[in-house]
PDB file of N, CA, C and O in Angstrom:
ATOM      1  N   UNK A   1     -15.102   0.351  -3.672  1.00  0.00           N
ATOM      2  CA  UNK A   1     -15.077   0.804  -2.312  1.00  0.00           C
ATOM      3  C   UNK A   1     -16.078   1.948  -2.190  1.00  0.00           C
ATOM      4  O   UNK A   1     -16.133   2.855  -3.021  1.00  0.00           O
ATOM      5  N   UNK A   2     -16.580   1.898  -1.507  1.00  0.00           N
ATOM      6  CA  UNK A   2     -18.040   3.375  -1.019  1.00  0.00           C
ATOM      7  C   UNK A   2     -17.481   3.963   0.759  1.00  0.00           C
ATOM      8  O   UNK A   2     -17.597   3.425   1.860  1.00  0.00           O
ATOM      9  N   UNK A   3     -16.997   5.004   0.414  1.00  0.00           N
ATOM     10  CA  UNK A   3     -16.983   6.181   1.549  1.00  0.00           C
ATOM     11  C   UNK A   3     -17.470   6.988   1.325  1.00  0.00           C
ATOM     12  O   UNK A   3     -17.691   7.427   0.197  1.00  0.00           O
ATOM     13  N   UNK A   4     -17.910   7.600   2.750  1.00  0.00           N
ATOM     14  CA  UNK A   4     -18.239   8.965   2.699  1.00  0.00           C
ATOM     15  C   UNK A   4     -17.508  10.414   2.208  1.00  0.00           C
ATOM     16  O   UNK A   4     -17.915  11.513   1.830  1.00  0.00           O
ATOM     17  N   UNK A   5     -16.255   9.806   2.423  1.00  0.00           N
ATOM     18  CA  UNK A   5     -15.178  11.000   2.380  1.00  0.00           C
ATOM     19  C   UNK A   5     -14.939  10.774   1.046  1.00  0.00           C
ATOM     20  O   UNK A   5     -15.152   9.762   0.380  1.00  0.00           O
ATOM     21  N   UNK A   6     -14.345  12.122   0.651  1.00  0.00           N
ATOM     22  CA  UNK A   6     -13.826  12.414  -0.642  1.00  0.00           C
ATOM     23  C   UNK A   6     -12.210  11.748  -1.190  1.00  0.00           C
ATOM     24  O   UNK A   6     -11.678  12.258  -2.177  1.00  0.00           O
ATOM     25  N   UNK A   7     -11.731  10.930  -0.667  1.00  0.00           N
ATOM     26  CA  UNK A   7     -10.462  10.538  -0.710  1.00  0.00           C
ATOM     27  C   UNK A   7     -10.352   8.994   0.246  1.00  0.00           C
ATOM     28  O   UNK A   7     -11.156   8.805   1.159  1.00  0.00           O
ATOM     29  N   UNK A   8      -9.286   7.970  -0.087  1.00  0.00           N
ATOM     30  CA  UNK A   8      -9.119   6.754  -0.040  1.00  0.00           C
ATOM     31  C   UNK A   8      -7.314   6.856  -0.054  1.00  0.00           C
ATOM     32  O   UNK A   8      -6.555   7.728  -0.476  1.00  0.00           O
ATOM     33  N   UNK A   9      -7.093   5.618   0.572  1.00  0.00           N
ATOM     34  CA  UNK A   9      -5.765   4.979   0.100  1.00  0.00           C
ATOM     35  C   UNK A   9      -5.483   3.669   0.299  1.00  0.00           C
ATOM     36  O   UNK A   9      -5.936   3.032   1.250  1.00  0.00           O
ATOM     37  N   UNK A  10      -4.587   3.113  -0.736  1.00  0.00           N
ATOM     38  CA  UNK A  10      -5.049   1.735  -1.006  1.00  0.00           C
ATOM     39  C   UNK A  10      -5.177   0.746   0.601  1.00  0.00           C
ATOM     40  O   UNK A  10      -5.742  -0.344   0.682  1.00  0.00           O
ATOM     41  N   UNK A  11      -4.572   1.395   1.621  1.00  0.00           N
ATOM     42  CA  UNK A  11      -4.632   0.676   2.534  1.00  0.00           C
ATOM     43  C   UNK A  11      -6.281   0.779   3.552  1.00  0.00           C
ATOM     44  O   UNK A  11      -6.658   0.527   4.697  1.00  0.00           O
ATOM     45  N   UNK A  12      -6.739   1.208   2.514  1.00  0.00           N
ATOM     46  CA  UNK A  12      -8.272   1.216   3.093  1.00  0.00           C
ATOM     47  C   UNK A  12      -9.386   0.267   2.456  1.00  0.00           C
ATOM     48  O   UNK A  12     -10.612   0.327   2.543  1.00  0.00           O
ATOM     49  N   UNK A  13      -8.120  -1.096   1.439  1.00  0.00           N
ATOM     50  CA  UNK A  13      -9.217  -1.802   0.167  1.00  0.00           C
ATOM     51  C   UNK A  13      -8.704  -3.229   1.270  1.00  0.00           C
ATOM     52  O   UNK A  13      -7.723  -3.426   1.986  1.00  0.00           O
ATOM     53  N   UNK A  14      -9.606  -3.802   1.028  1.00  0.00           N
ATOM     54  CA  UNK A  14      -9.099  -4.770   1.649  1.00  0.00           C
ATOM     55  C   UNK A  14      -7.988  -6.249   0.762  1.00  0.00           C
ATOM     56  O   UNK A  14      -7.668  -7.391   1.091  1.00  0.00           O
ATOM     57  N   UNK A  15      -7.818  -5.648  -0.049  1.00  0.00           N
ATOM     58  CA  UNK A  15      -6.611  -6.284  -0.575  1.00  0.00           C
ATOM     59  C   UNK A  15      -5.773  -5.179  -1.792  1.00  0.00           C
ATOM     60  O   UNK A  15      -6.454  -4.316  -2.346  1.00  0.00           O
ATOM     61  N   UNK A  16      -4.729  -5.272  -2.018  1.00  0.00           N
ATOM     62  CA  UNK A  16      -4.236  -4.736  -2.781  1.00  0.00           C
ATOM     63  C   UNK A  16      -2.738  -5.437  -3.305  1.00  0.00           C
ATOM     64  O   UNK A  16      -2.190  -6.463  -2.903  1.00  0.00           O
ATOM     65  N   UNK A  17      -2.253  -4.315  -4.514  1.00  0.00           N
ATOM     66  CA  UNK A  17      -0.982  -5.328  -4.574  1.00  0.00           C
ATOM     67  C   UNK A  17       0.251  -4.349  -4.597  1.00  0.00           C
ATOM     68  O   UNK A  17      -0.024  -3.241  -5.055  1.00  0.00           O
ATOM     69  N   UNK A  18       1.244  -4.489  -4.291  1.00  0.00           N
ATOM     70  CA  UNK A  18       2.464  -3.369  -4.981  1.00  0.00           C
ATOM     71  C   UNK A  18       3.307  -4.074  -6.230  1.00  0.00           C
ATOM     72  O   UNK A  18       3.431  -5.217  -6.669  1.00  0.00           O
ATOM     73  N   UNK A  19       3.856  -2.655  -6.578  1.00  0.00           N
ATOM     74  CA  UNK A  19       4.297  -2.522  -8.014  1.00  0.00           C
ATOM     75  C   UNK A  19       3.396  -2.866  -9.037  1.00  0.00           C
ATOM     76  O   UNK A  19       3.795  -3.490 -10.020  1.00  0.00           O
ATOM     77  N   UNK A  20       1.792  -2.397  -8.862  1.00  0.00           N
ATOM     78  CA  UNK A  20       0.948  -2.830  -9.729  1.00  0.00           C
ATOM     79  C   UNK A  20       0.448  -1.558 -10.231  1.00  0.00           C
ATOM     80  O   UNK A  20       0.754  -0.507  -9.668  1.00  0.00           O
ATOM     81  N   UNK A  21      -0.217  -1.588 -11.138  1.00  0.00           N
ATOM     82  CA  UNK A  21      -1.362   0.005 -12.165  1.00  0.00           C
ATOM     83  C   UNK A  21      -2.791  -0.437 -11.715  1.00  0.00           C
ATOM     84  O   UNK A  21      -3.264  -1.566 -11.836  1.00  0.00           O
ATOM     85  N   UNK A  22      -3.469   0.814 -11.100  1.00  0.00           N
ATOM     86  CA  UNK A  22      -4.969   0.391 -11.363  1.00  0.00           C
ATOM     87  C   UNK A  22      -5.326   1.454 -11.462  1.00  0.00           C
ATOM     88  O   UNK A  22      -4.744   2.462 -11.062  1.00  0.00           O
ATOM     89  N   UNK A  23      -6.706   1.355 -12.212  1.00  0.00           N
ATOM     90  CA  UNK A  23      -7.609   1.931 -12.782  1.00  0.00           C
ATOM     91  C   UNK A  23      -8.503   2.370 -12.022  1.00  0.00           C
ATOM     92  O   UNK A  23      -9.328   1.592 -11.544  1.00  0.00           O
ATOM     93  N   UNK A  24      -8.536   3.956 -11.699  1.00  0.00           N
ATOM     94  CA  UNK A  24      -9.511   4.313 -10.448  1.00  0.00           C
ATOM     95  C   UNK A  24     -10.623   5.259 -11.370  1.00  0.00           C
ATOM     96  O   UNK A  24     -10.284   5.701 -12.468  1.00  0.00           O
ATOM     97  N   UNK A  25     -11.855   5.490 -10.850  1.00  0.00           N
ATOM     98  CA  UNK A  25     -12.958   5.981 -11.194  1.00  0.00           C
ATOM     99  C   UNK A  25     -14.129   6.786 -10.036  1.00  0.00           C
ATOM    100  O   UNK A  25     -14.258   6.159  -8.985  1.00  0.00           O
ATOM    101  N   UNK A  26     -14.613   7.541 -10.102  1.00  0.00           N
ATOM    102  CA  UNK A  26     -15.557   7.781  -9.258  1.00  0.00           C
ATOM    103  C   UNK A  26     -17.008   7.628 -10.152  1.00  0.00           C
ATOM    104  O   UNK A  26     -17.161   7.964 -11.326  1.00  0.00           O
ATOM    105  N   UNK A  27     -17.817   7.146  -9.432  1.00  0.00           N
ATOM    106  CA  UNK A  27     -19.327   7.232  -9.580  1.00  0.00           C
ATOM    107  C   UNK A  27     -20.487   8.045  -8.606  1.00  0.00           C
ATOM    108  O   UNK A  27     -21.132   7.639  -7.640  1.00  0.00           O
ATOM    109  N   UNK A  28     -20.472   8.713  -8.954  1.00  0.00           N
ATOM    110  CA  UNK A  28     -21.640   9.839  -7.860  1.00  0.00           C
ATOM    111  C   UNK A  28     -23.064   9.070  -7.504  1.00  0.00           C
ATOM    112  O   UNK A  28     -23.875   8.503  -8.236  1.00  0.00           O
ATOM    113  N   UNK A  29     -23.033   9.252  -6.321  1.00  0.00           N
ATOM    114  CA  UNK A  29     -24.142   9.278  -5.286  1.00  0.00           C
ATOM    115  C   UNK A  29     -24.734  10.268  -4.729  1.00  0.00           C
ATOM    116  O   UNK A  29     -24.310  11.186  -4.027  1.00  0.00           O
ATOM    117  N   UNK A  30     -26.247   9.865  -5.289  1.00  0.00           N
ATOM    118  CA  UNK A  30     -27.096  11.131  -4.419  1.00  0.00           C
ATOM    119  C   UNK A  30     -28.405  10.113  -3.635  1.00  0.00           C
ATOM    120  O   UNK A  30     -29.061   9.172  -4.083  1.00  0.00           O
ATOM    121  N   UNK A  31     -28.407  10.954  -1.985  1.00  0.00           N
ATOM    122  CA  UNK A  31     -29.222  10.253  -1.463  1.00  0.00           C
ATOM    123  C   UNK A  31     -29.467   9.092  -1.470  1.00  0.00           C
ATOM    124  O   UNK A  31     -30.630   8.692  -1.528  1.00  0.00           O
ATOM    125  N   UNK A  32     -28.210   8.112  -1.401  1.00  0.00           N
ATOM    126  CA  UNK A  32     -28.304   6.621  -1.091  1.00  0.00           C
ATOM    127  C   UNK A  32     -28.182   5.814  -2.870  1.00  0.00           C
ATOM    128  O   UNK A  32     -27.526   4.812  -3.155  1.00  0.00           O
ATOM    129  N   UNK A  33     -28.780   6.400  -3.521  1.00  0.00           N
ATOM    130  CA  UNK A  33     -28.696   5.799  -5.186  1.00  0.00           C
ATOM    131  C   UNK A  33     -27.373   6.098  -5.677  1.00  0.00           C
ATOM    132  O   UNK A  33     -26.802   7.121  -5.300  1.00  0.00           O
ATOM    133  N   UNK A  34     -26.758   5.176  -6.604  1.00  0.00           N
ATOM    134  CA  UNK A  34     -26.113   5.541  -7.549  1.00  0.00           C
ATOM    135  C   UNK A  34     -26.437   5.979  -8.642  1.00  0.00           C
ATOM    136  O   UNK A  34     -27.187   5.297  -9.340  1.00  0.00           O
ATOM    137  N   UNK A  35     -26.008   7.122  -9.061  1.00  0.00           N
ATOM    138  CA  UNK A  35     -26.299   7.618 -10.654  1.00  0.00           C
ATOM    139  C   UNK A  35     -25.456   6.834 -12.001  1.00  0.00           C
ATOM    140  O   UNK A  35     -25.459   7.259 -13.156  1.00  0.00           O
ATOM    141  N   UNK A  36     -25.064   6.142 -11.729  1.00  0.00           N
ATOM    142  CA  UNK A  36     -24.366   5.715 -13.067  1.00  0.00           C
ATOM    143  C   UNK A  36     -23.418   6.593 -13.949  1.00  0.00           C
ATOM    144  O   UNK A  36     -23.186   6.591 -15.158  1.00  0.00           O
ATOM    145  N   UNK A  37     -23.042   7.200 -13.103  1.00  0.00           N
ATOM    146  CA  UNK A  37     -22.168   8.466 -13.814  1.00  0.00           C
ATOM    147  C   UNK A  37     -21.075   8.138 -13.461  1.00  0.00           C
ATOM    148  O   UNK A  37     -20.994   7.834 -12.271  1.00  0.00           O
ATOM    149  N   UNK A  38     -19.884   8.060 -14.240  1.00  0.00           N
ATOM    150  CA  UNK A  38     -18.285   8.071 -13.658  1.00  0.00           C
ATOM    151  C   UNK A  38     -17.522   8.665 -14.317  1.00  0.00           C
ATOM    152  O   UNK A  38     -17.380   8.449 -15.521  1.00  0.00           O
ATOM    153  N   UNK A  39     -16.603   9.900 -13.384  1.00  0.00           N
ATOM    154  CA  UNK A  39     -15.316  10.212 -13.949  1.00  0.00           C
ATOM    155  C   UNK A  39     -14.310  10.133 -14.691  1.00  0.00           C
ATOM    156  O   UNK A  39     -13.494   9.858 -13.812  1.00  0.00           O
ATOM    157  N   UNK A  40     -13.837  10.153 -15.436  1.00  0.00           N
ATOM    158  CA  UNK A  40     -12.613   9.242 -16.552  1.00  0.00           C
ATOM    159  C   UNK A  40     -11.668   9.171 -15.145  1.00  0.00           C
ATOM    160  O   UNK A  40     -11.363   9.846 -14.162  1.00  0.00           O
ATOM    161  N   UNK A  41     -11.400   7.677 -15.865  1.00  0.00           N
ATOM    162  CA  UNK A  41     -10.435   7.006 -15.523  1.00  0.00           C
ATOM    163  C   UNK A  41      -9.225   7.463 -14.991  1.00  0.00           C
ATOM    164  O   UNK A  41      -8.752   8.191 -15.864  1.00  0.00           O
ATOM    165  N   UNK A  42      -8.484   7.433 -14.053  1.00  0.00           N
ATOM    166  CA  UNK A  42      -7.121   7.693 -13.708  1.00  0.00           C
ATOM    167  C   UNK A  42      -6.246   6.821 -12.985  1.00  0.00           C
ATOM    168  O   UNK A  42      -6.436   6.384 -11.850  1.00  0.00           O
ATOM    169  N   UNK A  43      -5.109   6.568 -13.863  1.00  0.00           N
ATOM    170  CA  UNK A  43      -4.245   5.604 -13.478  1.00  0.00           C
ATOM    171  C   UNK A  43      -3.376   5.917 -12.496  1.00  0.00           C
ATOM    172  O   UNK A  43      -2.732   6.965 -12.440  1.00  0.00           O
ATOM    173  N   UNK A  44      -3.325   4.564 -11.314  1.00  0.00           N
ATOM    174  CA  UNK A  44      -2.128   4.993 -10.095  1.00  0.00           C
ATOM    175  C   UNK A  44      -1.664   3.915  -9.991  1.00  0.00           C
ATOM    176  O   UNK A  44      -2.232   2.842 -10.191  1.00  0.00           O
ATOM    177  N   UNK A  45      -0.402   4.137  -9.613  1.00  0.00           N
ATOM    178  CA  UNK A  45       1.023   2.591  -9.999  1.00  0.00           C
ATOM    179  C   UNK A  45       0.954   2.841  -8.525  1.00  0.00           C
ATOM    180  O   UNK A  45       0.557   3.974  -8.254  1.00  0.00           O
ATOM    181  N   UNK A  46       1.276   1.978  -7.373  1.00  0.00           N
ATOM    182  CA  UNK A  46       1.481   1.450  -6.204  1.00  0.00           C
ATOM    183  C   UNK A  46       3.170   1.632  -5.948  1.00  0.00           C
ATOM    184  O   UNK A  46       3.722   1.746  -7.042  1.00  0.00           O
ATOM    185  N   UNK A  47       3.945   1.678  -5.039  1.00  0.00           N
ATOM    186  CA  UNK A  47       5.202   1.505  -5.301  1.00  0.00           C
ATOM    187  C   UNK A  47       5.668   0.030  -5.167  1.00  0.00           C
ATOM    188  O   UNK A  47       4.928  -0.897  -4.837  1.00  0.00           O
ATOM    189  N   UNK A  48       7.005  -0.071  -5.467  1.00  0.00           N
ATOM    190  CA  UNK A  48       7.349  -1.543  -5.399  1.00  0.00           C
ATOM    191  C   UNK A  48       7.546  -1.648  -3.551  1.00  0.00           C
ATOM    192  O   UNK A  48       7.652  -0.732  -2.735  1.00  0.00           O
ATOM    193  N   UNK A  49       7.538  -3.279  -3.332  1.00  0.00           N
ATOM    194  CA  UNK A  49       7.413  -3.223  -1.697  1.00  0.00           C
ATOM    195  C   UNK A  49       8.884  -3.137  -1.512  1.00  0.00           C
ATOM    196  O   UNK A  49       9.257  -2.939  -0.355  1.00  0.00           O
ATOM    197  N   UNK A  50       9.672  -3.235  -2.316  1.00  0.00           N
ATOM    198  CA  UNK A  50      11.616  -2.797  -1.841  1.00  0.00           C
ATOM    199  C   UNK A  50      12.322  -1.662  -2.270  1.00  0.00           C
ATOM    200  O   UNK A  50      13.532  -1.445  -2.325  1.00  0.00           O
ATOM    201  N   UNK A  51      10.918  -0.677  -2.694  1.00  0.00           N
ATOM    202  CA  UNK A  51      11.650   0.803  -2.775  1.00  0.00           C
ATOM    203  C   UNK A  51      10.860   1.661  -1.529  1.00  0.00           C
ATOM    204  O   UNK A  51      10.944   2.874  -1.337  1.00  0.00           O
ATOM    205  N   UNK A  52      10.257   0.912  -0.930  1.00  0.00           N
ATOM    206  CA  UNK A  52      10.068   1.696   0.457  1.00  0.00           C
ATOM    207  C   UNK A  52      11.293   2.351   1.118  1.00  0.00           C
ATOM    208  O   UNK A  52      12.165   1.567   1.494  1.00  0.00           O
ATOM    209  N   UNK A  53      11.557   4.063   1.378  1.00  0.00           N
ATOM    210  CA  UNK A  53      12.348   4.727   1.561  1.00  0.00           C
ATOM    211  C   UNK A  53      13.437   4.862   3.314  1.00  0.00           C
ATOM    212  O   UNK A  53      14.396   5.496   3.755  1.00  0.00           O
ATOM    213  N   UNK A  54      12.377   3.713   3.795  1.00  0.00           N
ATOM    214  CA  UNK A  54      12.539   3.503   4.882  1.00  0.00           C
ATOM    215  C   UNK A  54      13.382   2.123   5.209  1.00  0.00           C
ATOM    216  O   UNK A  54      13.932   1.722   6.234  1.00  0.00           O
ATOM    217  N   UNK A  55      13.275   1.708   4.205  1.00  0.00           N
ATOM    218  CA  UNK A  55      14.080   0.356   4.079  1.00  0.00           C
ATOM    219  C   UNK A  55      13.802  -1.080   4.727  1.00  0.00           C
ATOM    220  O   UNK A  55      14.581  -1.995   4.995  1.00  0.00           O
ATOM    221  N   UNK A  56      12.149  -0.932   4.918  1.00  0.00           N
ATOM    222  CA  UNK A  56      11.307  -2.155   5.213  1.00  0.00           C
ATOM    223  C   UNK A  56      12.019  -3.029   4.584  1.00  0.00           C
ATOM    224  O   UNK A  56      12.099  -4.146   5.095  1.00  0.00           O
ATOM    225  N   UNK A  57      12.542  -2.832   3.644  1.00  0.00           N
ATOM    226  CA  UNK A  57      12.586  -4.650   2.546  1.00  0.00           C
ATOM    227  C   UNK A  57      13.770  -5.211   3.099  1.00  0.00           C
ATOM    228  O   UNK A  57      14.118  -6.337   2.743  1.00  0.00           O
ATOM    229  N   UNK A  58      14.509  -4.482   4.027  1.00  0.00           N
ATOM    230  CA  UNK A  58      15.969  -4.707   4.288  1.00  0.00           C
ATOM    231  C   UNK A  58      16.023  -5.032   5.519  1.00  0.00           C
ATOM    232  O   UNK A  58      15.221  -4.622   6.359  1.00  0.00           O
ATOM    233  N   UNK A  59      17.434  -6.172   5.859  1.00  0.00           N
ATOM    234  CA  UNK A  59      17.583  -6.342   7.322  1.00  0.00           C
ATOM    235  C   UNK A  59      18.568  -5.090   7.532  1.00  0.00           C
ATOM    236  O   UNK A  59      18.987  -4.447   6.570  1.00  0.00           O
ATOM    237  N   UNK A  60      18.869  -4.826   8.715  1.00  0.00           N
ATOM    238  CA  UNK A  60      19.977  -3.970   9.086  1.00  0.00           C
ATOM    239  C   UNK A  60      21.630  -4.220   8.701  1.00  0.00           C
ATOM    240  O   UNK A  60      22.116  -5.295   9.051  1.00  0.00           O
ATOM    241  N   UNK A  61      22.247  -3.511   8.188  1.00  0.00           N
ATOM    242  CA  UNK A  61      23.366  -3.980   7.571  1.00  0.00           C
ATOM    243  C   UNK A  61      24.288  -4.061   8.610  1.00  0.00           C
ATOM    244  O   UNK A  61      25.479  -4.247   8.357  1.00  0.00           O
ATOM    245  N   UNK A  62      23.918  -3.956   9.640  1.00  0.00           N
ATOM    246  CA  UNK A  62      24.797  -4.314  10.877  1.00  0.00           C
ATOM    247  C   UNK A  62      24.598  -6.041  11.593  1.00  0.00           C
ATOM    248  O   UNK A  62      25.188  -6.458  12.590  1.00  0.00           O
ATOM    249  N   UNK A  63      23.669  -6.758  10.798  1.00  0.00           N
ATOM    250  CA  UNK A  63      23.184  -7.609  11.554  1.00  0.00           C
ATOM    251  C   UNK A  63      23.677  -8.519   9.943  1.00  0.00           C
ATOM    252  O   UNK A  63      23.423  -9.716  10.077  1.00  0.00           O
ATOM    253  N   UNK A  64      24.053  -8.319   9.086  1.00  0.00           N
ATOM    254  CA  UNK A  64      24.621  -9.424   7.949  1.00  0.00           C
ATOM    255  C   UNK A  64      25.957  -9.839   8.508  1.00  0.00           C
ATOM    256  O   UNK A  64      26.738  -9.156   9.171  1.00  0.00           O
ATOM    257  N   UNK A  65      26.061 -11.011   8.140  1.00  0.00           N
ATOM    258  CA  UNK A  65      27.220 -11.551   8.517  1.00  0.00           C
ATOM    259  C   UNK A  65      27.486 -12.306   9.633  1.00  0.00           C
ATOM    260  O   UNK A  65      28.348 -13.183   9.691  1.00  0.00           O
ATOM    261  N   UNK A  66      26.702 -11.947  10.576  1.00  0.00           N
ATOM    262  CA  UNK A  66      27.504 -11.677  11.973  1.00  0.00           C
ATOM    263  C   UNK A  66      26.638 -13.311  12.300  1.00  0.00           C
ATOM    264  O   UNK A  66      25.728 -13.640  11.539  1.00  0.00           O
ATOM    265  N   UNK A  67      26.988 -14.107  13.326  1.00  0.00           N
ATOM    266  CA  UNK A  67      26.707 -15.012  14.294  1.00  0.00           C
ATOM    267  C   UNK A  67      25.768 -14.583  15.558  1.00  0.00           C
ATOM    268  O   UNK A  67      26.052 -14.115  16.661  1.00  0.00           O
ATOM    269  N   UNK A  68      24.898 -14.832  15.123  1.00  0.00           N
ATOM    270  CA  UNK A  68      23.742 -14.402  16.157  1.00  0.00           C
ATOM    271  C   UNK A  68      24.116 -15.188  17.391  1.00  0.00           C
ATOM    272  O   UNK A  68      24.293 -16.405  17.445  1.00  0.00           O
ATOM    273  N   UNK A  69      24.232 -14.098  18.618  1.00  0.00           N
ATOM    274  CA  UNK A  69      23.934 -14.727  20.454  1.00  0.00           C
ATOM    275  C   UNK A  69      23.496 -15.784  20.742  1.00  0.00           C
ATOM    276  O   UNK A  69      24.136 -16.780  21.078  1.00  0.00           O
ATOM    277  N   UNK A  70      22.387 -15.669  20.640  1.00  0.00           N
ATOM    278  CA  UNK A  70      21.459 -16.644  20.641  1.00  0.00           C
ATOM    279  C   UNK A  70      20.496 -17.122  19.866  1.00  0.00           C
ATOM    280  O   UNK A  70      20.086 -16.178  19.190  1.00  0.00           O
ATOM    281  N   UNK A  71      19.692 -18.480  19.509  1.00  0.00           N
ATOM    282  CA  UNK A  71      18.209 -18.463  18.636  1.00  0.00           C
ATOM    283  C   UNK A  71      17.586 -17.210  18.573  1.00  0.00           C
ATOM    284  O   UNK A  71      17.511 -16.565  17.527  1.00  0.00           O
ATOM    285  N   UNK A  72      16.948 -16.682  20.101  1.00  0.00           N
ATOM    286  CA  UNK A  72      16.247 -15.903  19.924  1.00  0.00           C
ATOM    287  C   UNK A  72      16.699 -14.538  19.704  1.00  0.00           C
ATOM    288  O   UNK A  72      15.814 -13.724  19.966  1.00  0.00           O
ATOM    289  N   UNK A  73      17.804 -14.023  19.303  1.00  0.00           N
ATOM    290  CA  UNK A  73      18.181 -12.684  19.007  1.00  0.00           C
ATOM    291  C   UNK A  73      17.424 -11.997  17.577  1.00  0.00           C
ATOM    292  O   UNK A  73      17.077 -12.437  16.481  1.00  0.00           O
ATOM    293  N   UNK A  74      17.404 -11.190  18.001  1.00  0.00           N
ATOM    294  CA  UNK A  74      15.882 -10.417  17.527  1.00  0.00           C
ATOM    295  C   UNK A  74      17.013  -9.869  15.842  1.00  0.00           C
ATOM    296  O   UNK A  74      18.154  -9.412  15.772  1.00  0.00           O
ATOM    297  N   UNK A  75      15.942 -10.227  14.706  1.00  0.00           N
ATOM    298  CA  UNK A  75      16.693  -9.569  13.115  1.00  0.00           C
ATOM    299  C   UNK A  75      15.854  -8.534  13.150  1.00  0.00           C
ATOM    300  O   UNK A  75      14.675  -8.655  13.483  1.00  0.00           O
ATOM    301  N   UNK A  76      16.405  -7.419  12.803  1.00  0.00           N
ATOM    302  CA  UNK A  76      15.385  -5.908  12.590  1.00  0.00           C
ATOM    303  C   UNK A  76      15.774  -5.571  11.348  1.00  0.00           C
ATOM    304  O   UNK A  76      16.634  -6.277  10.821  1.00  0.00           O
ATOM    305  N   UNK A  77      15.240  -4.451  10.632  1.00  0.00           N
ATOM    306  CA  UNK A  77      14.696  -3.868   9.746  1.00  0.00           C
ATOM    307  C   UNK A  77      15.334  -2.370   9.785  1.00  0.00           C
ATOM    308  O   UNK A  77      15.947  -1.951  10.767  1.00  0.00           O
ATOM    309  N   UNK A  78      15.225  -1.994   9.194  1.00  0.00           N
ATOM    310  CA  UNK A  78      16.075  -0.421   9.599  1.00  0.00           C
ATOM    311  C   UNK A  78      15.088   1.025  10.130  1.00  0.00           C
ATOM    312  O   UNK A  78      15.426   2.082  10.663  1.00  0.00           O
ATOM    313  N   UNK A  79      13.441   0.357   9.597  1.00  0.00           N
ATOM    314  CA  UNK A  79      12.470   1.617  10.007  1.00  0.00           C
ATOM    315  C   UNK A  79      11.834   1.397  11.192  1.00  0.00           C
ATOM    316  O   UNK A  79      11.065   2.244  11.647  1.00  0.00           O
TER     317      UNK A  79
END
């Protein structure tokens, strides 16, 4: 990935994965060239997509069980 800015997050790669390790690096640029120079390595783990703290991975525990109204009655999420 090449930005201008000093900082990224994975939702700026156009693919990524959770609960995965990757291997990040910088390589310096001056005036449009790359120098071939890179930073050591530093490892970052992603979180898993069902320990989101918000409870994306989950339906609402008010909505298990129950006999939905109608087809179209809406299942939500808790965030």
């Amino acid at each position: 990935m090449e930005r201008p800015q000093g900082y990224f997050s994975f939702t700026n790669m156009a693919s990524y994965d959770y609960a995965s390790t990757y291997s990040i690096q910088v390589e310096l640029q001056r005036n449009g060239t790359w120098l071939g120079y890179y930073g050591t390595a530093c490892q970052v783990s992603t979180p898993a997509l069902l320990d989101n703290p918000n409870g994306s991975g989950a339906i609402n525990p008010s909505q298990c069980g129950i006999q939905l109204a109608t087809i179209s009655t809406l299942i939500a999420t808790p965030s």
